[in-house]
NUVEXGU-450323 format. One record per residue: residue in three letters; y, x, z of N, C-alpha, C in turn. Coordinates in steps of 0.001 Angstrom, whole numbers, plus 500000, padded with zeros to 6 digits. Example, Ala and Ser with C-alpha at 12.3 -4.5 7.8 and 13.67 -1.06 7.14 Angstrom:
ALA494310513190507800495500512300507800496700513200507800/SER497750512850507080498940513670507140500030512900507870/
***
This chain:
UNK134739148777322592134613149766321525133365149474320695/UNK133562148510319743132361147914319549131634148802318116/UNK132858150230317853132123150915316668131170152207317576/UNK131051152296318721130175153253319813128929153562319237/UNK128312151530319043126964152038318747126502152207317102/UNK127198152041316341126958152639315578127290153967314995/UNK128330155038315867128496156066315641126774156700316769/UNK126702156217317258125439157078318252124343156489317144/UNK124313155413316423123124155529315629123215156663314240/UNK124622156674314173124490157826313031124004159122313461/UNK124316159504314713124030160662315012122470160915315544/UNK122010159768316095120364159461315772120116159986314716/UNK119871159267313993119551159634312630119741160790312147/UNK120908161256312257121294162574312285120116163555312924/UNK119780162867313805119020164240314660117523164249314095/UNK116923163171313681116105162844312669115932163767311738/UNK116802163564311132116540164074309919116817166013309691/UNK117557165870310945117637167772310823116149168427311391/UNK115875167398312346114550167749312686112896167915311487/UNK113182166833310743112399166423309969112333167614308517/UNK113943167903307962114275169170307424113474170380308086/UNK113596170893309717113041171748309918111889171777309516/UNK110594170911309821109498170408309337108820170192307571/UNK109500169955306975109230169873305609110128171163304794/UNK110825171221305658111449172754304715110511174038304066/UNK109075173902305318107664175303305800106763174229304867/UNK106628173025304501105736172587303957105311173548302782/UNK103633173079302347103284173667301098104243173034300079/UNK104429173991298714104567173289297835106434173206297475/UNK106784173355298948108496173398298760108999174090297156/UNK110006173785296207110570174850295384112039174855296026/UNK112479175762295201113655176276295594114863175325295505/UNK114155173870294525115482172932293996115127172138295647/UNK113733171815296249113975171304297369114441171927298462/UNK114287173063298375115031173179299766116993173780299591/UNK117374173365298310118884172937297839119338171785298338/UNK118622170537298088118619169556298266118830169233299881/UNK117755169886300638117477169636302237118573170552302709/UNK119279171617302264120447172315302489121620171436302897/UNK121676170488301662123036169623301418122931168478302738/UNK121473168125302816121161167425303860121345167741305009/UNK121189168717305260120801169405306558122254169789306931/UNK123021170120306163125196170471306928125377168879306876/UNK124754168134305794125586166642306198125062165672307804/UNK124246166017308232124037165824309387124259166608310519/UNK124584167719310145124920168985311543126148168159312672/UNK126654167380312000127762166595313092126647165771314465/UNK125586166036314402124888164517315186125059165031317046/UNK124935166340316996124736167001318400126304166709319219/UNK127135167504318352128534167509319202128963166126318635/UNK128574164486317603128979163348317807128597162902319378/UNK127051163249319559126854163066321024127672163110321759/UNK128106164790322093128953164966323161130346164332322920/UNK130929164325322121131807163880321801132017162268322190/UNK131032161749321944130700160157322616130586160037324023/UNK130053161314324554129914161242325679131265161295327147/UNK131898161846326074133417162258326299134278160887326048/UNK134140160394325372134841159334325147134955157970325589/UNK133070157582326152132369156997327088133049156955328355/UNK132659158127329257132795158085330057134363158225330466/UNK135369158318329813136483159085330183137297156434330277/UNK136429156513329261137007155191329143136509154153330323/UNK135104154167330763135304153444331633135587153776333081/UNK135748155891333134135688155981334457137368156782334769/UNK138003156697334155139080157567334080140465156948335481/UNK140284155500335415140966155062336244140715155029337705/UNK139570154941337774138727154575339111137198155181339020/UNK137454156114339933135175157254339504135460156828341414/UNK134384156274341568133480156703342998131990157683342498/UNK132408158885343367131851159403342367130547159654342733/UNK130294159027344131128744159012344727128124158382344104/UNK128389156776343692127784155978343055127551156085341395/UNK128513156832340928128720157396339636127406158334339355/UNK127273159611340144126676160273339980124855159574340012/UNK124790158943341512123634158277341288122975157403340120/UNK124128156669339533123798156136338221123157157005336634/UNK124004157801337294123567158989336379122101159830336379/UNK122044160069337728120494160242337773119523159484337384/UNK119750158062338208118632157108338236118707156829336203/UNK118896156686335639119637156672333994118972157091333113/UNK119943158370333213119414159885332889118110160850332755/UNK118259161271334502117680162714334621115964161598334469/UNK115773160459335599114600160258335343113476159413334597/UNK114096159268333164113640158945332278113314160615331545/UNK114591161370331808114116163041331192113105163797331797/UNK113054163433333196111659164294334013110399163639333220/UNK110410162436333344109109161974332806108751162036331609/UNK109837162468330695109531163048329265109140164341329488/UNK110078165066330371109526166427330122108228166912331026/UNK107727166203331822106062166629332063105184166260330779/UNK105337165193330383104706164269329472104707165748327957/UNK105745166137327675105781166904326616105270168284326797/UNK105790168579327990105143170329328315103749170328328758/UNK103024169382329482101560169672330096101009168769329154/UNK101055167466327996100392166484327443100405166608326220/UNK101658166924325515101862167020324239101246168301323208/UNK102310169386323352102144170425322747100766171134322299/UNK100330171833321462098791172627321109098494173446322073/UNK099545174275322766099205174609324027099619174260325166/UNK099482172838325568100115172390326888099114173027327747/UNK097743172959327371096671173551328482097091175199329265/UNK097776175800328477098167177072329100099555176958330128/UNK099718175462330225101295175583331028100767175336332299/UNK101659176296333329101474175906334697102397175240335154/UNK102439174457336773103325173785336965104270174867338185/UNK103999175901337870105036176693338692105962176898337161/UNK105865176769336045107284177113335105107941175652334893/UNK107675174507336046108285173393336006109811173215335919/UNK110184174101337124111535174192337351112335174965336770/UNK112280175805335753112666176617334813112539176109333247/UNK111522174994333210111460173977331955112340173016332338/UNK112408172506333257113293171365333562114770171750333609/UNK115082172792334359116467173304334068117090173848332796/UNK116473174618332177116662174416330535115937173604329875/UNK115664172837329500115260171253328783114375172133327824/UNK113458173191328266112385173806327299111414172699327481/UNK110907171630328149109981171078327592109322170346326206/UNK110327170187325606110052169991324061111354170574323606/UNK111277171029321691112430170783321498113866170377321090/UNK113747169083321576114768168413321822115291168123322765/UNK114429168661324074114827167816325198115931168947325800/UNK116460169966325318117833170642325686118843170081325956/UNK118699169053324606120156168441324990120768168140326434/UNK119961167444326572119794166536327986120165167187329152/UNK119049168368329195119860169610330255121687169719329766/UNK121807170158328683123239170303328489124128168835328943/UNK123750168300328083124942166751328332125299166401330194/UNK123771166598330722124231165846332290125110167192332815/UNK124931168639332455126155169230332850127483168295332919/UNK127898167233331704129334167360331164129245165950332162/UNK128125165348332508128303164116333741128631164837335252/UNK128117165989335427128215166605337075129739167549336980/UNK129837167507336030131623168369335865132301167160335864/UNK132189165807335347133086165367334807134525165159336243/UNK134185164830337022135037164335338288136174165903338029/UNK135712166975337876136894168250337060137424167853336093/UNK136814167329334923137302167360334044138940165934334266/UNK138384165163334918139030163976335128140284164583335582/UNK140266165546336796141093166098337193142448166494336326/UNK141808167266335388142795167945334701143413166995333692/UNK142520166365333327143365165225332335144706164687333170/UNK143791164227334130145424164122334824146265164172335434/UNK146256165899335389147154166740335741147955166982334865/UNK147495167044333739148505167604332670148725165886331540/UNK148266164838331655148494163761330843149933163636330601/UNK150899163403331649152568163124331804152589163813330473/UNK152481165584330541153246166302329601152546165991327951/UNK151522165032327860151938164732326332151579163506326606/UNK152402162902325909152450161437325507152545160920324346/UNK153639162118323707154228162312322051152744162639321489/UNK152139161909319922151113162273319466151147163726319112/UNK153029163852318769152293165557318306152422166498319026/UNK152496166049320058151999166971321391150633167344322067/UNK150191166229321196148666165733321619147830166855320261/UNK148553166407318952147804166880318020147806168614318498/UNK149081168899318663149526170384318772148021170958319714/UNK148253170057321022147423170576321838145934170682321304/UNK145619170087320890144324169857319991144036171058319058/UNK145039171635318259145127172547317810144880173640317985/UNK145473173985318762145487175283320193143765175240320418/UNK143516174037321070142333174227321795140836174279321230/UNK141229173833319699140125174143318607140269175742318305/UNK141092176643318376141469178001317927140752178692318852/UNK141394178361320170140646178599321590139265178388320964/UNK139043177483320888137295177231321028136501177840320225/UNK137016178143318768136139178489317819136289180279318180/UNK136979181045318345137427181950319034136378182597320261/UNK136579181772320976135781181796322742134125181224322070/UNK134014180310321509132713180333321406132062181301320311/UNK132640181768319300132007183149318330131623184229319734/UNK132858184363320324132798185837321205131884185770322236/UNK131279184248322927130198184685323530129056184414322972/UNK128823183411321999127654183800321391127106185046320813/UNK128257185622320280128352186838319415127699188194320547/UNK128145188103321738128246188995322416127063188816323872/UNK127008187782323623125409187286324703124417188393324548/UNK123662188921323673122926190011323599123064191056324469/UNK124308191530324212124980192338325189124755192922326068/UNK124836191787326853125027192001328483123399191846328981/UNK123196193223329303121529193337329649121555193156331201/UNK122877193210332256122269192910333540122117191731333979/UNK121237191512335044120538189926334900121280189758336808/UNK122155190021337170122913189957338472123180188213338769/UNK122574187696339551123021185803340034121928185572338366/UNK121250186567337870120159185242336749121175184848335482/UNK121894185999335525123294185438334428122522185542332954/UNK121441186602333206120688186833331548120180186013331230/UNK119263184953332158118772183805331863119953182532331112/UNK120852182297331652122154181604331265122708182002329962/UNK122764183588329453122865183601328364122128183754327558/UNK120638183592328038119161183506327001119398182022326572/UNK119976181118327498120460179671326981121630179117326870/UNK122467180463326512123762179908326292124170178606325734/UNK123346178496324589123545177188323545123559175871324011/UNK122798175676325151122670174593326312123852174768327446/UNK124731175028327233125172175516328420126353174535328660/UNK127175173668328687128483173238328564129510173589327651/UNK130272175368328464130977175706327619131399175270325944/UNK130135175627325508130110175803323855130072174514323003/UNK130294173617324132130259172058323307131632171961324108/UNK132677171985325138133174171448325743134352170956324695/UNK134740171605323320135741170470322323135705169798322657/UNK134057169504322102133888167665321873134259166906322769/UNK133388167158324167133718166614325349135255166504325727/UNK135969166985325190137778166984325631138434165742324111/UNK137524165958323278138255165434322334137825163762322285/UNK136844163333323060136138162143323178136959162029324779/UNK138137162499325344138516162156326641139538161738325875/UNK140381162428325019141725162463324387141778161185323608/UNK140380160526322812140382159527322019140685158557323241/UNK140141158617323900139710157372325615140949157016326187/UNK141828158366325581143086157649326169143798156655325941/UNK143651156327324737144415155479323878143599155156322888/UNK142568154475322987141252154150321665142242153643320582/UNK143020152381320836144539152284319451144931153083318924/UNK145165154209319111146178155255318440144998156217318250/UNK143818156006318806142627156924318272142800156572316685/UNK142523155165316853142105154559315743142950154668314444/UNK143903154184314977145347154231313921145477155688313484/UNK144936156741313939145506157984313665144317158871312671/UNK142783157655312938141546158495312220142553158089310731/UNK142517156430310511143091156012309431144061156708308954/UNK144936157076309240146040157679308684146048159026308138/UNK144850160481308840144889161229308182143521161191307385/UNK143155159966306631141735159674306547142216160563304725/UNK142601160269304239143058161092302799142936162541302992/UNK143700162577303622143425164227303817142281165210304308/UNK142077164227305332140193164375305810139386164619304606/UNK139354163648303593138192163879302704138474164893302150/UNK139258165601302193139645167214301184139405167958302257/UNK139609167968303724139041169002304291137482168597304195/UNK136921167448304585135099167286304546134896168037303094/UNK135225168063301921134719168621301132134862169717300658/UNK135673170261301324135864171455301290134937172485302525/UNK134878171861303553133919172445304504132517172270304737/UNK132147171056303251130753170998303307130331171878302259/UNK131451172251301240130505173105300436130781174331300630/UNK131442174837301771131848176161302496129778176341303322/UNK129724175543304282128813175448304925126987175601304307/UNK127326174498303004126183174434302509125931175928301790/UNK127078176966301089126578177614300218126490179174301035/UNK126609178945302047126557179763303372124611179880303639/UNK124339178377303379122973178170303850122026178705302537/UNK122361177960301687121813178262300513121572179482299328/UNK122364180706300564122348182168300429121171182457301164/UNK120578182035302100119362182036302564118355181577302048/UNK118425181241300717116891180656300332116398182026299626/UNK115339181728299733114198183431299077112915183361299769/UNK112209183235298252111066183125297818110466181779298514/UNK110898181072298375110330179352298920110651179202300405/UNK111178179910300670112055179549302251113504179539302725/UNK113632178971303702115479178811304433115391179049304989/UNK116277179638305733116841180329307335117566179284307545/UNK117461177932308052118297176897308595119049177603309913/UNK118954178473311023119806179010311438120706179803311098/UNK120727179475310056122830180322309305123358178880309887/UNK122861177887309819123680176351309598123899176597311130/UNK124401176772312308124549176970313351125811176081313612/UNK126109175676315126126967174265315586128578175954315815/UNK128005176937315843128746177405316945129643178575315860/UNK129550178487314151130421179126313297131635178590313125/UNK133109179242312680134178178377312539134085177301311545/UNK133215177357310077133197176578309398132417175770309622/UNK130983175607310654130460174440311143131509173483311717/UNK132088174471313065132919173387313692133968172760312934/UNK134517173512311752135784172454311583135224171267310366/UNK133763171705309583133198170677308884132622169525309973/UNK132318169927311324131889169027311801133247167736312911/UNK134082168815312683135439168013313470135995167369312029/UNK135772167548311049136436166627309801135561165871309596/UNK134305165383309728132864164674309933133650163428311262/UNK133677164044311830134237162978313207135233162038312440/UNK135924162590311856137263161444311528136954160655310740/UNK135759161405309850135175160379308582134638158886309142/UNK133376159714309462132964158688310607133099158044311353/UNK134328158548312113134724157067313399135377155917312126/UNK136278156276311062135917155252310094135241154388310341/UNK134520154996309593133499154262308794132677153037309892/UNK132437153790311036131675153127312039132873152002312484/UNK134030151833312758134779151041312906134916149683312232/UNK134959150146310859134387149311309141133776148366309323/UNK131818148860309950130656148748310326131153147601311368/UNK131935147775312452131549146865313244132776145383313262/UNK133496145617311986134117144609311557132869143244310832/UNK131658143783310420130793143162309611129610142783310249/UNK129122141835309719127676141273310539126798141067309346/UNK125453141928309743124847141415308156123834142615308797/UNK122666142730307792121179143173308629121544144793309138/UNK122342145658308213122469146732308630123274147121309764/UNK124367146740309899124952146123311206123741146014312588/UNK123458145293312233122216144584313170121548146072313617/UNK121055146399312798120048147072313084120584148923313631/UNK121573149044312988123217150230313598123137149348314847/UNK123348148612315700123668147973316996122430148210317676/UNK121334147971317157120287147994318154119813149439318389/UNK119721150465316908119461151849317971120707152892318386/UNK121916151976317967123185152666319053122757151974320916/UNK122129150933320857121863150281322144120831150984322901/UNK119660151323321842118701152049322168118084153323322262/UNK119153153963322085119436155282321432118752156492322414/UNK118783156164323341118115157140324762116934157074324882/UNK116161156422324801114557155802324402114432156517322768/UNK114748155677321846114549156694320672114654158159321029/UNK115919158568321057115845160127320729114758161077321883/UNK114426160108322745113341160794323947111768160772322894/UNK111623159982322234110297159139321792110446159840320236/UNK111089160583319733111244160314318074110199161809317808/UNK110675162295319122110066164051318114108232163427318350/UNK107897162787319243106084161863319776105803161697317795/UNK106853160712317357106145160286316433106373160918314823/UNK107471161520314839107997163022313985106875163630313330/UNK106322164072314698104998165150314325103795164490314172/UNK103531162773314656102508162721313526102491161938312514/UNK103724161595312105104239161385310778104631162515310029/UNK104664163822310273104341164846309105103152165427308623/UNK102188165193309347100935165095308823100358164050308241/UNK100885162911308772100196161761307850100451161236306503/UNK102038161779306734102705161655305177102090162675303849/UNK102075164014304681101368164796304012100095164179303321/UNK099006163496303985097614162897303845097830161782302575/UNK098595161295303139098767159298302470099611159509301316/UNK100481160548300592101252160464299517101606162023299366/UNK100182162716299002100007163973298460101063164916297504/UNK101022163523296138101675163647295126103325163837295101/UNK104011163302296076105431163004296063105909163862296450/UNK107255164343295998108255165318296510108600165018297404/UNK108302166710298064108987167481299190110035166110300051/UNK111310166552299101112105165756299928112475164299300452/UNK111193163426299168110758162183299443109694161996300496/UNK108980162907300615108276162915301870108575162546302869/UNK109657163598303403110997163647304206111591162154305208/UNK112053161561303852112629160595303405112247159316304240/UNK110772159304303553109466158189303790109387158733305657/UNK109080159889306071109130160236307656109948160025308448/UNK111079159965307450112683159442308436112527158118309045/UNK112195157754307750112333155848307885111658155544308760/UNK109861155800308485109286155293309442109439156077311357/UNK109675157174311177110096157768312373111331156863313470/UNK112129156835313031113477155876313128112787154540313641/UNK112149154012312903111788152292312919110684152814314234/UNK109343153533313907109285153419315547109152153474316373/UNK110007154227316553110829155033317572112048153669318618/UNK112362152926317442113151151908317917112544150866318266/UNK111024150678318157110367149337318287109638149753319274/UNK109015150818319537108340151608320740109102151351321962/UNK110640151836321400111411152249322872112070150258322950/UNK112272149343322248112249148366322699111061147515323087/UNK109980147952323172108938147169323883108622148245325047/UNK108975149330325234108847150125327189109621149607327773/UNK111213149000327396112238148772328053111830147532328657/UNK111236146635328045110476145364328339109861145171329509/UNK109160146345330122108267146446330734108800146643332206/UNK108650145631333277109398145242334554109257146771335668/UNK110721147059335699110717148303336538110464149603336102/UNK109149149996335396109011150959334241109964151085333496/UNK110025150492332908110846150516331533111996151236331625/UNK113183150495332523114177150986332722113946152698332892/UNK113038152831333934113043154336334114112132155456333188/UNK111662154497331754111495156014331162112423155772330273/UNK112381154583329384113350154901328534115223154416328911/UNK115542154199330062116891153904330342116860152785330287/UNK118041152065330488118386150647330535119261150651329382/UNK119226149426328855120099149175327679121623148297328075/UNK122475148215327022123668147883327785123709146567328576/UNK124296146671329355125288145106330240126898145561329990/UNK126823144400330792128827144639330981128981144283332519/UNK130267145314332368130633145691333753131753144006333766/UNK132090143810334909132890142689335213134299143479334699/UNK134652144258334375136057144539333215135911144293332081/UNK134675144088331493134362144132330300134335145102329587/UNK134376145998330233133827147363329426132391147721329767/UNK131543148025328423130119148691328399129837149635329086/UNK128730149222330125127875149917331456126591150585330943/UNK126045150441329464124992150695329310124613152362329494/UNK122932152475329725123225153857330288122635154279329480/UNK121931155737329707121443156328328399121790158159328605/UNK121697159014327413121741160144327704123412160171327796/UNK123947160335328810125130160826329091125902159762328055/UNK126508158335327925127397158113327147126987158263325740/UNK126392159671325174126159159981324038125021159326323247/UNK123500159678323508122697159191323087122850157065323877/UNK122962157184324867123093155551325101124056155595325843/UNK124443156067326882124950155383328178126447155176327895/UNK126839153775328211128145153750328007128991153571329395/UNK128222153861330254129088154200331980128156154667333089/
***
């Protein structure tokens, strides 16, 4: 699946730059035409979180669907994974932050279980959920696989289960407040609902469903690819002018843009089809951008651990070094260099004998089937088994 790593570098980037939006959105100086601009930006990247999971789903369903031992599975997953994420998340909660000095190490295990140590590092808590379920999830695929085989049995089902989802996930987000008794710590669970499995599990089903048949994945993005671009544009300017009702008096409420509204999800499920495109396109071609889409789809678990380190002091420095320039060129200039290195950082730790592997992950090999072993955050950010 050689368009993988460049759909995980889009969604890098992706995460980049929504981050970087949050950040320059509060800058001095913002007007109202920039934060229009960072609006349009900010829904055109909202796909990067559930591309993750969605990769992650698709990953793993492909190389483990036939054959999971699932002792050795799981261990891979740890050794991978979780402890390249522990060592980010001491590193960020007691080293990083303006007030790391006030953290104790008795709220270790309550940072580590919700990925509060920085924030980005949620994800991570969420995704290895969809690695310690998966041996369920495997289950059911194929339990019920026989009964579709026909695509539009497949699509139908797909259908259903986006209605389901957008449905089931409004009603408990919507309704999480709610429920004030804290019986088994359930209030805590829905203080982090958003991390939780559930509310991503589409993606994760719809990156099993592609795995089944990556051919007819493929053949089928192409085919409703016309029609796609009338739903993408129709659900990006549903989304954006949703957001852009929130601007007043030099600020945004970037949480209207939320993963978990019906018009996020279906702009971000018409985003998927665009994209696996395009990334497919991408890996028909060899030429520097290519190149460089391959190396932080390869490296992608190291970056996105390392990006928010250099994020934050590339928004102050940009601020310092190019006073004069707009808002959203600022931005722009922070992406780039954030991205670049972030990718040159996390390929010279990986370097480093024994270390390496375990903060920033291992980068890909191949398994003796020839399918990609590389590991990483769950499939999504790197791991491809």
């Amino acid at each position: 699946m050689q368009e993988v790593p460049h759909l995980r570098a889009m969604a890098f980037v992706g995460v980049v730059v929504q981050h970087a939006i949050g950040m320059f959105s509060r800058a001095e100086g913002v007007t109202a035409d920039d934060l229009s601009v960072m609006a349009v930006l900010f829904n055109l990247v909202k796909f990067a979180v559930p591309m993750f999971v969605f990769l992650t789903g698709l990953v793993i369903f492909y190389n483990y669907y036939e054959e999971l031992r699932t002792g050795s599975y799981l261990v891979k997953r740890v050794r991978e994974v979780v402890v390249p994420y522990l060592a980010f998340t001491v590193y960020y909660y007691y080293f990083w932050g303006a007030d790391h000095a006030a953290h104790s190490w008795r709220e270790f295990p309550s940072v580590f279980l919700s990925g509060s140590g920085a924030y980005h590092l949620w994800f991570v808590a969420m995704i290895f959920q969809f690695y310690l379920l998966y041996p369920l999830f495997r289950a059911v695929f194929r339990r019920v696989q026989p009964y579709f085989k026909r695509e539009r049995a497949v699509v139908a089902l797909l259908v259903v289960l986006t209605a389901l989802f957008i449905w089931g996930t409004q009603a408990l987000i919507g309704h999480s407040g709610v429920w004030t008794s804290d019986v088994f710590g359930v209030r805590g669970v829905l203080n982090h609902l958003d991390r939780t499995f559930p509310v991503w599990s589409l993606y994760f089903v719809l990156g099993g469903v592609a795995a089944m048949s990556v051919t007819k994945w493929r053949a089928w993005v192409e085919k409703v690819q016309r029609w796609n671009l009338m739903v993408f544009g129709v659900t990006l300017c549903w989304v954006t002018l949703e957001l852009t009702k929130s601007i007043h008096g030099g600020q945004i409420d970037l949480g209207i843009s939320h993963s978990f509204k019906a018009s996020m999800i279906l702009f971000t499920l018409s985003a998927f089809v665009l994209l696996y495109q395009a990334a497919v396109r991408l890996s028909w071609r060899e030429n520097v951008v290519t190149r460089v889409s391959n190396l932080l789809g390869k490296y992608s678990y190291g970056t996105y651990l390392l990006h928010v380190f250099f994020l934050d002091k590339l928004y102050y420095q940009v601020q310092k070094w190019i006073p004069g320039l707009y808002p959203v060129w600022k931005m722009v200039v922070a992406v780039i260099a954030c991205v670049a290195l972030s990718l040159v950082a996390t390929m010279l730790i990986s370097r480093i004998p024994v270390v390496g592997s375990l903060l920033v992950g291992t980068a890909g090999k191949k398994k003796s089937n020839g399918r990609s072993a590389a590991s990483g955050v769950a499939g999504g950010v790197q791991a491809n088994g």
